[in-house]
C-alpha positions in Angstrom: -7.1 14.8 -8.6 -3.3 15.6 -9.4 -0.9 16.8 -7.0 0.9 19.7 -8.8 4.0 17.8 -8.8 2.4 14.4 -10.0 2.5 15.6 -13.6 3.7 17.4 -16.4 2.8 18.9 -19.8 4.8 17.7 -22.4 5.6 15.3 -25.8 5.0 11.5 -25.4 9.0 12.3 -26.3 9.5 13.7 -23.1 7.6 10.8 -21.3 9.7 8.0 -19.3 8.7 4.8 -19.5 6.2 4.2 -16.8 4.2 7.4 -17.5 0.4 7.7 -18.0 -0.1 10.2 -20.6 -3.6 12.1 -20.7 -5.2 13.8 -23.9 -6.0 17.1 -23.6 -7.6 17.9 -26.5 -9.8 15.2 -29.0 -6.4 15.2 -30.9 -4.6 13.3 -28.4 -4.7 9.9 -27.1 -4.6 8.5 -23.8 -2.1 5.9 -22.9 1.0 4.4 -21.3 4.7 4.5 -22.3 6.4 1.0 -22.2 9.4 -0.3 -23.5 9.6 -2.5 -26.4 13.3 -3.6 -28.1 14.7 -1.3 -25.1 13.1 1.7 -26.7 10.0 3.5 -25.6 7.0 2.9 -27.0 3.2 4.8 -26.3 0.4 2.0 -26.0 -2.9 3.7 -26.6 -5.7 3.5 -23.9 -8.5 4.5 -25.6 -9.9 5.3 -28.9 -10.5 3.0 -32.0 -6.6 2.1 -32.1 -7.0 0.9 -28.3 -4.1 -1.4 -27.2 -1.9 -0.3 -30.4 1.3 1.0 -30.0 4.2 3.2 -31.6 7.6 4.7 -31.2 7.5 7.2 -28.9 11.2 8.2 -28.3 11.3 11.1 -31.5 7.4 12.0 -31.3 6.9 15.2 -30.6 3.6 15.2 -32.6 1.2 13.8 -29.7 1.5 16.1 -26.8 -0.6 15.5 -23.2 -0.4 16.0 -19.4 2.2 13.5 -18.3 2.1 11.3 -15.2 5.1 9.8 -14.2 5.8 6.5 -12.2 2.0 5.3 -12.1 1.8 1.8 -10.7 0.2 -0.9 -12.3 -2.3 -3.2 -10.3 -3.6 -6.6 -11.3 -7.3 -7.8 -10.7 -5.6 -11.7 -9.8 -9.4 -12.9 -10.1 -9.1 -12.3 -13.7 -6.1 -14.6 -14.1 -5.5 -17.1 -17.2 -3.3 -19.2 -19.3 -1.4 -16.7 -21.6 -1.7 -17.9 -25.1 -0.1 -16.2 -27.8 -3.4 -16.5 -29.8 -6.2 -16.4 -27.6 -4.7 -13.6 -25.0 -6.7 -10.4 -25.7 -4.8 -7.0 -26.5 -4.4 -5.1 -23.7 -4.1 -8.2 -21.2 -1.3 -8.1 -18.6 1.3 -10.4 -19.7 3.9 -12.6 -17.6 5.9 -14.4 -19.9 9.8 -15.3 -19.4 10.7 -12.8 -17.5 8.9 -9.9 -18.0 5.6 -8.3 -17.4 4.1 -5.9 -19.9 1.0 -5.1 -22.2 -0.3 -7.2 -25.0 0.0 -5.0 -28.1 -0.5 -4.6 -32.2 2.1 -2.0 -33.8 0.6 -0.2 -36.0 1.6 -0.8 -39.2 2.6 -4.2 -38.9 1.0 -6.9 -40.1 0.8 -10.3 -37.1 -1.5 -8.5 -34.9 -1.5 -8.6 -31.7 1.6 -10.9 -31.0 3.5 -8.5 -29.1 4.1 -7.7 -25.6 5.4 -4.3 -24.8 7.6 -4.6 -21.3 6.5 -3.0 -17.6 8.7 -4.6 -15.2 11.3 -7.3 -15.0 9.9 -10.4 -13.2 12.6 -13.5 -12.2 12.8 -15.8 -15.1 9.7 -18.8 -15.4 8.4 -21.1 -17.9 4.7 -20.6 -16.2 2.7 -17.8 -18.2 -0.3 -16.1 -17.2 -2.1 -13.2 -18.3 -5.4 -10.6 -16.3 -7.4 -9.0 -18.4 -8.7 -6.5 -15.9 -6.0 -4.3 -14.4 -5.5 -0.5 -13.5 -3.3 2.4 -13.4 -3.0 4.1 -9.9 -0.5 7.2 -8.3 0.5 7.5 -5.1 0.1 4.4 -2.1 -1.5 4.2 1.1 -4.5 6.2 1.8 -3.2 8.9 -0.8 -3.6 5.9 -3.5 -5.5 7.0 -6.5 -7.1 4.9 -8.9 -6.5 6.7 -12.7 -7.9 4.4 -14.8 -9.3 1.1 -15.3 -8.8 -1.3 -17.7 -10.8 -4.7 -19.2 -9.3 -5.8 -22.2 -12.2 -7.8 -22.6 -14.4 -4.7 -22.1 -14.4 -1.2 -22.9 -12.0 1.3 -21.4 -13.2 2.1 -18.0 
């Protein structure tokens, strides 16, 4: 459950980067807004278009309950070589200096070659992706776990 001040109802517009957003009808989509040429982007969750992603700063169209500053937890047993073909979308991503989500923009055609950015991490020529990872609020004992995530897999 959601603290009443853990969230908002809004446009993926309205949603800084680092917010889960949650459907709340079928015409929604659940996902996560990252950044991607310094602009927001929302990186679906679920659905057939799983681990695709769009511009989110002028949407206004897809609409959900927002949840701000959700952290972002690695399973580190489900560590491997990132490889810009083999990597799975949806994979956490350490690469230069940044940590995001593998992702396909829709509409474009070199699937899947794309990383859309997290976190800053210090600069390194070691990469490494997890392909199990999930989206949690709060820490301590009032840590939630809101999703869970295999990119192998199904959505969780």
């Amino acid at each position: 459950m959601l603290a009443l001040s853990e969230f908002f109802t809004g446009t993926i517009s309205e949603a800084p980067v680092g917010s889960l957003v949650l459907p709340r009808s079928k015409y929604d989509r659940c996902g996560i807004i990252a950044s991607f040429n310094d602009a927001p982007i929302f990186v679906i969750l679920g659905d057939d278009h799983r681990f695709q992603a769009f511009p989110s700063a002028d949407n206004s169209s897809h609409k959900g309950l927002i949840v701000p500053d959700v952290g972002i937890e690695v399973d580190e047993t489900s560590i491997a070589e990132h490889d810009n073909w083999d990597t799975p979308l949806g994979s956490i991503v350490c690469a230069e200096k940044e940590i995001g989500i593998r992702i396909a923009t829709i509409g474009q055609l070199s699937r899947g070659r794309l990383v859309a950015k997290l976190a800053l991490i210090p600069p390194s020529s070691v990469e490494a992706s997890f392909s199990r990872w999930q989206i949690t609020r709060g820490s301590g004992a009032d840590k939630r776990i809101l999703m869970k995530i295999d990119a192998d897999k199904g959505l969780k």
